[in-house]
C-alpha positions in Angstrom: 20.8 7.4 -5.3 18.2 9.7 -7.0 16.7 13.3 -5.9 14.2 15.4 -6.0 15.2 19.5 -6.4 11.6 21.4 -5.7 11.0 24.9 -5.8 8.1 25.1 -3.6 5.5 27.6 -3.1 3.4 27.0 -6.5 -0.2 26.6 -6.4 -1.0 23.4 -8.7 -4.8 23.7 -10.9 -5.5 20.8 -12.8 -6.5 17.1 -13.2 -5.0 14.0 -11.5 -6.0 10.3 -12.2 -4.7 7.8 -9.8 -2.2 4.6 -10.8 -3.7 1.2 -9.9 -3.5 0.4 -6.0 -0.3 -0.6 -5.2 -0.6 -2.8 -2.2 -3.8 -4.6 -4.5 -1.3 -4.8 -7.2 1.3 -7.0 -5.1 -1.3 -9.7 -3.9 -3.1 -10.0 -7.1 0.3 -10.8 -9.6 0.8 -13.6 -6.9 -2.2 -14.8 -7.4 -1.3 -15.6 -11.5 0.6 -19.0 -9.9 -2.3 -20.7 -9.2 -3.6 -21.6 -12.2 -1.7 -22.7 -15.8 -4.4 -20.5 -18.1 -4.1 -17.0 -19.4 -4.7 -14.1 -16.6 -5.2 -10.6 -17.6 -4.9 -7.9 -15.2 -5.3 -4.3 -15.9 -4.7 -1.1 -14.3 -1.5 -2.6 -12.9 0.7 0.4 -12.0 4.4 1.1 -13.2 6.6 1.6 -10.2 9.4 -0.2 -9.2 7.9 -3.0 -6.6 5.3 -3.8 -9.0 7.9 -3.7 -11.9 10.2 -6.0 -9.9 7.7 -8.1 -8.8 6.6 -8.7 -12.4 9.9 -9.2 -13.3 10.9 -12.2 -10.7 7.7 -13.6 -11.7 9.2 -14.1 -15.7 12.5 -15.4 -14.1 10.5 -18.1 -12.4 9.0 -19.3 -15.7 5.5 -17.2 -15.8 4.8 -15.8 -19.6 4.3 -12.3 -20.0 2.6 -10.3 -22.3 1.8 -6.7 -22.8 -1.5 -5.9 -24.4 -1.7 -2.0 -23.6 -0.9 0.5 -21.1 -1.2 -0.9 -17.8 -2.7 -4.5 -19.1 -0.6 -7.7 -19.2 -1.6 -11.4 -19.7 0.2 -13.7 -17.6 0.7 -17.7 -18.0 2.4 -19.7 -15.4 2.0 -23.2 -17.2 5.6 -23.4 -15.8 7.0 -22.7 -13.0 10.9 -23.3 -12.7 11.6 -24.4 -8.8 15.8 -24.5 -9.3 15.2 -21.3 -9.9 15.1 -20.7 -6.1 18.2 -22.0 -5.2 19.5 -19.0 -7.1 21.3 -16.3 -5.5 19.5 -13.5 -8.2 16.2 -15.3 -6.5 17.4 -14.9 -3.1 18.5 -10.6 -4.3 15.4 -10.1 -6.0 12.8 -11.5 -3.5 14.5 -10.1 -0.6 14.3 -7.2 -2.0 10.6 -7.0 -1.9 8.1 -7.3 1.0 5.5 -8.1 -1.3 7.5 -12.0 -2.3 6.6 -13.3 0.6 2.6 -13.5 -0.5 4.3 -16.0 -3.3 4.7 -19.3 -1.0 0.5 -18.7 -0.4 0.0 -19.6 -4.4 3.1 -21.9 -4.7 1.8 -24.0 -1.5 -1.7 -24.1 -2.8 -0.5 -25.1 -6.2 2.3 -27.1 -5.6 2.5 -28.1 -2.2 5.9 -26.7 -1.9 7.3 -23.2 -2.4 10.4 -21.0 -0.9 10.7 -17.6 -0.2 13.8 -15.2 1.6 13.4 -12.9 4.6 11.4 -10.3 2.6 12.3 -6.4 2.4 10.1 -3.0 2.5 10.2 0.1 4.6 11.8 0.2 7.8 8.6 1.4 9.7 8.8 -1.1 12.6 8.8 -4.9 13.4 6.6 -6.6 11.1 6.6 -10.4 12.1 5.6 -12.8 9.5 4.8 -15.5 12.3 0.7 -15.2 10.9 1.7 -16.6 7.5 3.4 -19.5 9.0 0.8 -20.1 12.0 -1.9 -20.2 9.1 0.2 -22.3 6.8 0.8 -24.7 9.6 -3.0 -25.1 10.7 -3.4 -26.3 7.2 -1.1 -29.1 7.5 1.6 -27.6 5.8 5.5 -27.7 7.6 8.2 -25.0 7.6 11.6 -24.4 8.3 13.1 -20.9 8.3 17.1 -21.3 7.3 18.5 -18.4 9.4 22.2 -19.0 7.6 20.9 -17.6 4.5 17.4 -16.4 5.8 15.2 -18.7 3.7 11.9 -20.0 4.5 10.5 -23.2 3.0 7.3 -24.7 3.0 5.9 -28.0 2.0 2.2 -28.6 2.4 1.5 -32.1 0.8 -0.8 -33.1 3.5 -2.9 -30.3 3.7 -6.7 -30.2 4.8 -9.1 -27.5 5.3 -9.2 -26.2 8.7 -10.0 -23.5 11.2 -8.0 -20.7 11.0 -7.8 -17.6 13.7 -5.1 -14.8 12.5 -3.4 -13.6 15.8 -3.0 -10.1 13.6 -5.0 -8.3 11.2 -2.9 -9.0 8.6 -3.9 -7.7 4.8 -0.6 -9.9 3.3 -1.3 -12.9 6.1 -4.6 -13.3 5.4 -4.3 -12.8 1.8 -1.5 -15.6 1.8 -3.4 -18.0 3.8 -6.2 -17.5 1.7 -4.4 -18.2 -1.7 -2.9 -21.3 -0.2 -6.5 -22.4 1.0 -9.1 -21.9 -2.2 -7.3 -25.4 -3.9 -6.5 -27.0 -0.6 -9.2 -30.0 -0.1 -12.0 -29.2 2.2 -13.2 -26.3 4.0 -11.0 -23.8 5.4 -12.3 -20.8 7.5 -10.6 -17.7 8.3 -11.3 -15.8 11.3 -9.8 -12.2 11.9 -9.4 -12.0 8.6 -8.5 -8.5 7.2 -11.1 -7.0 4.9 -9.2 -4.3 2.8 -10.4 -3.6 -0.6 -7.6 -5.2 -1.8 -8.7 -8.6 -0.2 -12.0 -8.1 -1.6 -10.5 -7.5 -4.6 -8.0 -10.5 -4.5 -11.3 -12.8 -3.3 -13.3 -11.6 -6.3 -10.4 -12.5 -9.1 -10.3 -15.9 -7.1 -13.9 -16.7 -7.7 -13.6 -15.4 -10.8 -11.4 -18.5 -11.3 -13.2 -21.1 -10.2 -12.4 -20.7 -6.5 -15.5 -20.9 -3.7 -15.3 -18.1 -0.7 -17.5 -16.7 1.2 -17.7 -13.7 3.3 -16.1 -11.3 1.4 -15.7 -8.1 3.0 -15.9 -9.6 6.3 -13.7 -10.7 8.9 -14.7 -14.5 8.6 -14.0 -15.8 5.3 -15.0 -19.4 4.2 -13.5 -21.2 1.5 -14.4 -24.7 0.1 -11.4 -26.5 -1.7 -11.7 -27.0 -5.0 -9.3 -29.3 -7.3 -7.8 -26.5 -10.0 -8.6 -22.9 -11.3 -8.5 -21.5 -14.4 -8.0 -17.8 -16.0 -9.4 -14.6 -15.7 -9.8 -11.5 -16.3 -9.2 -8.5 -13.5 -9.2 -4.9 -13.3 -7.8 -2.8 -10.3 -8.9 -0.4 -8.3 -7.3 3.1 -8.5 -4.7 3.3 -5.4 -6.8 4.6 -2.2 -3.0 6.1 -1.0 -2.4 8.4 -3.6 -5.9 9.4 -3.7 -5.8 10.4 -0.2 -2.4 12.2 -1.1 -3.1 13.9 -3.6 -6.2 15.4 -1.4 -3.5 16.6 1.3 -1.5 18.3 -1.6 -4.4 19.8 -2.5 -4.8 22.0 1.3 -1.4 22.2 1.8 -0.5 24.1 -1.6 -3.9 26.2 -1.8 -4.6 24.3 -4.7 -7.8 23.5 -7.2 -7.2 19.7 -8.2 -10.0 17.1 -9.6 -9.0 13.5 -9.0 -11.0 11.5 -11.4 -12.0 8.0 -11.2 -11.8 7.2 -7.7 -14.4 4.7 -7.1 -15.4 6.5 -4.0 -17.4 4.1 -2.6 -14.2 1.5 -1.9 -12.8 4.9 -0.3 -14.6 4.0 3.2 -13.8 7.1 5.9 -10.7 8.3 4.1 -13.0 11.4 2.2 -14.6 12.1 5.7 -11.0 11.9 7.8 -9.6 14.9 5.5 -12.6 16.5 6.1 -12.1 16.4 9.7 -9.0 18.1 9.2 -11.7 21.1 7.5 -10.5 20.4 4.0 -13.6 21.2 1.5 -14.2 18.1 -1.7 -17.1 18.2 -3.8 -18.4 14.4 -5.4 -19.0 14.7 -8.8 -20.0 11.3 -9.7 -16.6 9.2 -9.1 -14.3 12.1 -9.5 -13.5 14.2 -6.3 -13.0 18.2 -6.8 -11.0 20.1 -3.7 -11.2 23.6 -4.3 -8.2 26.4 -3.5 -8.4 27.1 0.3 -6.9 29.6 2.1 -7.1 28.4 5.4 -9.0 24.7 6.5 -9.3 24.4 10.4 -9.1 21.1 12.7 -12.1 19.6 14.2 -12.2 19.2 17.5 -14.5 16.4 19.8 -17.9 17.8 20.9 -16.4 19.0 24.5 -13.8 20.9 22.3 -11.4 18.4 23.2 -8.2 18.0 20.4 -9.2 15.6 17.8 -7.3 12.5 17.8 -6.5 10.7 14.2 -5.5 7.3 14.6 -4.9 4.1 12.2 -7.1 0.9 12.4 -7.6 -2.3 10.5 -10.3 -1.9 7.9 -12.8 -0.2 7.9 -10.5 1.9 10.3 -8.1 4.7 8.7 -5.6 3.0 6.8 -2.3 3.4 8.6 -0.3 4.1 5.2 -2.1 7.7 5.3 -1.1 8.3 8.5 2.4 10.3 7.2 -0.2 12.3 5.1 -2.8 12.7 7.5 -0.1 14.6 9.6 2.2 16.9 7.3 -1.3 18.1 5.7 -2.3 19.4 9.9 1.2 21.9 9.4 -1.0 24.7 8.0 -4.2 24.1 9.2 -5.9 25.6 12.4 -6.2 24.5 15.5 -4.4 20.9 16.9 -4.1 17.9 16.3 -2.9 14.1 18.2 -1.4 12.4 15.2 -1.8 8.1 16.9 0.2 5.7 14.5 -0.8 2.5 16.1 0.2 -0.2 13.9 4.2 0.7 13.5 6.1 2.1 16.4 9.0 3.7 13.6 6.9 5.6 11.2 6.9 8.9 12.8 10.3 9.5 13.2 10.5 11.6 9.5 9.3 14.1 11.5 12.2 15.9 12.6 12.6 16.8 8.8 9.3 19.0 9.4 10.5 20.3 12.5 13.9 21.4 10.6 11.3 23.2 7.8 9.1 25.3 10.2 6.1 22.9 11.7 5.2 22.9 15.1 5.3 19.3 15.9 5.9 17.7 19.1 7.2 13.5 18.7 5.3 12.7 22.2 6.8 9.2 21.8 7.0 6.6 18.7 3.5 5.9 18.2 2.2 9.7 18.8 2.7 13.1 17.7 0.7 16.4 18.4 1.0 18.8 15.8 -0.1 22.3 16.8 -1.5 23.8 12.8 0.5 27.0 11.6 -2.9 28.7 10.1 -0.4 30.1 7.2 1.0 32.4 9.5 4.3 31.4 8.3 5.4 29.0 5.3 7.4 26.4 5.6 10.8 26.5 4.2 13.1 24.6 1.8 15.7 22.2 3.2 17.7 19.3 2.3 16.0 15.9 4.0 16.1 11.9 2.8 13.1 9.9 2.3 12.7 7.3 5.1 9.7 5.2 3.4 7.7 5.5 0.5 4.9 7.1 2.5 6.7 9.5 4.7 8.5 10.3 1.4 5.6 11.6 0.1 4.2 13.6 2.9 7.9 15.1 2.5 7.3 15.8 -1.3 4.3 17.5 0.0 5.6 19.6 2.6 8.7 20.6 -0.1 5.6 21.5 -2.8 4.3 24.1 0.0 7.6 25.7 1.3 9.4 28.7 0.5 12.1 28.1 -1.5 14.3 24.8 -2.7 13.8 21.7 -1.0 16.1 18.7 -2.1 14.4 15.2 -1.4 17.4 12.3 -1.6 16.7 8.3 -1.9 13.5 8.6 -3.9 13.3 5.5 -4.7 11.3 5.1 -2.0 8.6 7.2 -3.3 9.5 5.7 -6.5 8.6 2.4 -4.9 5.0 3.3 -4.3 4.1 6.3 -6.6 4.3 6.2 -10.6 6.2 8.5 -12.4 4.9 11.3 -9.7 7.3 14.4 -10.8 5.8 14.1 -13.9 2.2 14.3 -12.9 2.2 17.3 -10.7 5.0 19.1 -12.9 1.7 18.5 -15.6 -0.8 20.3 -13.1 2.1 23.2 -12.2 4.7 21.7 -10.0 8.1 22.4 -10.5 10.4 18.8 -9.3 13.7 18.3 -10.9 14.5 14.5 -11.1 18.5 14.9 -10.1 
């Protein structure tokens, strides 16, 4: 197990450029099953989901090839299925939340795939019974093998059909949706989620030959067609880190551009931070927050406490909810921190009650958070990462304390965020990898 050893209390001044989106990343490399021609994608960022997703994608027969930083061509001509009757395919898929979106492509393709019970952060239950449901109302059967906690699917006799996802589900609906576009038919898929990176995952598809509709909407409509073929796809920069780097920003007093943002596929993140009073300037896609001394909490037009809660798109996304909350420690005023979507994700508080913050855990979903105004600094302790996000927010709170802080298990934030000791040590941070 890894650590971080950071001596807090630096203000950072410089320029950050995000990594490719994560969560776009994990959906879009499953996507390279469905077709036997070349697929390029770039901006694909190296951390260690991505890296390991990419790597059980080689062990199941798909070619790859790097072409630069970031850019890879990919060919699954082949695609070796005794390979999952393997115990490394059964360690390395498990290990991964993002494997299950492979039995989307596989079904689609092949009419048959199989996938283990997959990992992630513990942040709460987080049923996969919407993948199968949609699966199912395809025409495709399943059996989940709870000896060695497989699931297989088979989908030989599948038709287009009408499909209504009991959960806003970004992986569900992106799974259903890859196992639909060569399934013959129409298939439409109500409730869908509408992230950008199932915008993104719908515009590669039809960049391949596939026909949906909708995009960006919650009712997407696909017409089956018989094969796809290759492509070319660029990423978008990774919405999380952008809204991360903006909380590192208030909390350590510091001047930081983040360039290339594509702030329009930002929706209300920009305008949630500002709600917390922290300042940004646009300057064409890059985002500028200046050095503030103090930033103070809105609060509702009766003077009510604000309330910052997590939605489906084009709600706040719930992975910047652990940000959202450890960047309220030194603000003004008070805030109701409402995690909606997973009932365990709050519990990294207690590490930022242990450092200083006034924080009160109302119950798993809520926590008020009463702003410190820099009155006093926070102050260096030893914690563990829970999750990749809460990891961060941790990294964040350690980067503004007095003191050491010693962050262990970071390869949880290694997980989600690329080689990010070395970034902000670039821009003045001072992290020891231990």
């Amino acid at each position: 197990m890894s650590s971080f050893k950071i001596t807090g209390g630096k203000k950072l001044k410089g320029e950050l450029t995000p990594q490719g989106a994560k969560n776009e990343a994990l959906q879009i490399l499953c996507a390279v099953l469905l077709t036997k021609e070349a697929v390029i994608i770039n901006n694909i960022p190296s951390i260690r989901d991505v890296n390991k997703l990419m790597e059980l994608l080689e062990d199941m027969g798909v070619k790859r090839t790097k072409l630069g930083e970031g850019s890879y061509k990919f060919e699954a001509s082949e695609v070796h299925f005794d390979y999952f009757e393997t115990d490394s395919y059964k360690e390395k898929a498990s290990s991964l939340r993002g494997s299950i979106m492979l039995l989307g492509p596989m079904l689609g393709r092949f009419a048959k795939g199989k996938a283990p019970r997959p990992g992630g952060d513990k942040i709460g239950r987080r049923p996969l019974d919407t993948h199968f449901v949609g699966f199912t109302k395809l025409g495709a059967t399943f059996e989940y093998e709870a000896g060695d906690a497989f699931y297989t699917v088979e989908g030989s006799k599948m038709e287009g059909a009408y499909v209504w996802m009991d959960e806003i589900s970004v992986t569900g609906t992106a799974n259903v949706l890859m196992a639909a576009v060569m399934t013959k038919g129409t298939t439409t898929i109500y409730n869908a989620a509408c992230e950008p990176y199932l915008q993104q995952l719908c515009k590669m598809l039809n960049s391949m030959g596939a026909k949906i509709s909708g995009v960006g909407s919650n009712l997407l409509t696909i017409e089956g067609v018989e094969e796809l073929g290759g492509c070319e796809h660029t990423m978008l920069p990774d919405m999380i880190e952008i809204g991360s780097f903006i909380g590192l920003a208030a909390m350590t007093k510091s001047e930081i551009t983040i360039k290339d943002c594509k702030i329009k596929e930002l929706g209300i993140i920009p305008d949630t931070f500002r709600k917390l009073g922290i300042q940004m300037e646009f300057r064409g896609d890059d985002i500028h927050i200046p050095a503030q001394e103090n930033y103070e909490i809105n609060t509702l037009i009766d003077g009510s406490i604000l309330t910052i809660y997590d939605a489906p798109w084009p709600g706040f996304t719930p992975d910047l909810i652990s940000i959202i909350l450890v960047t309220a420690i030194q603000a003004k005023g008070t805030l109701l921190v409402h995690q909606k979507m997973f009932e365990s994700r709050l519990f990294f508080v207690d590490k930022l009650i242990d450092m200083g913050a006034q924080i009160i855990l109302c119950d798993p979903h809520r926590a008020t958070v009463v702003g410190l105004n820099r009155h006093h600094n926070l102050r260096g302790i030893r914690m563990t990462s829970p999750d990749i996000r809460a990891g961060v927010a941790l990294l964040i709170a350690a980067l503004s304390a007095d003191g050491t802080s010693i962050i262990d298990n970071i390869e949880q934030i290694d997980r989600g965020y690329q080689f990010i000791d070395e970034r902000l040590n670039a821009i003045g941070a001072n992290i020891v990898r231990l």
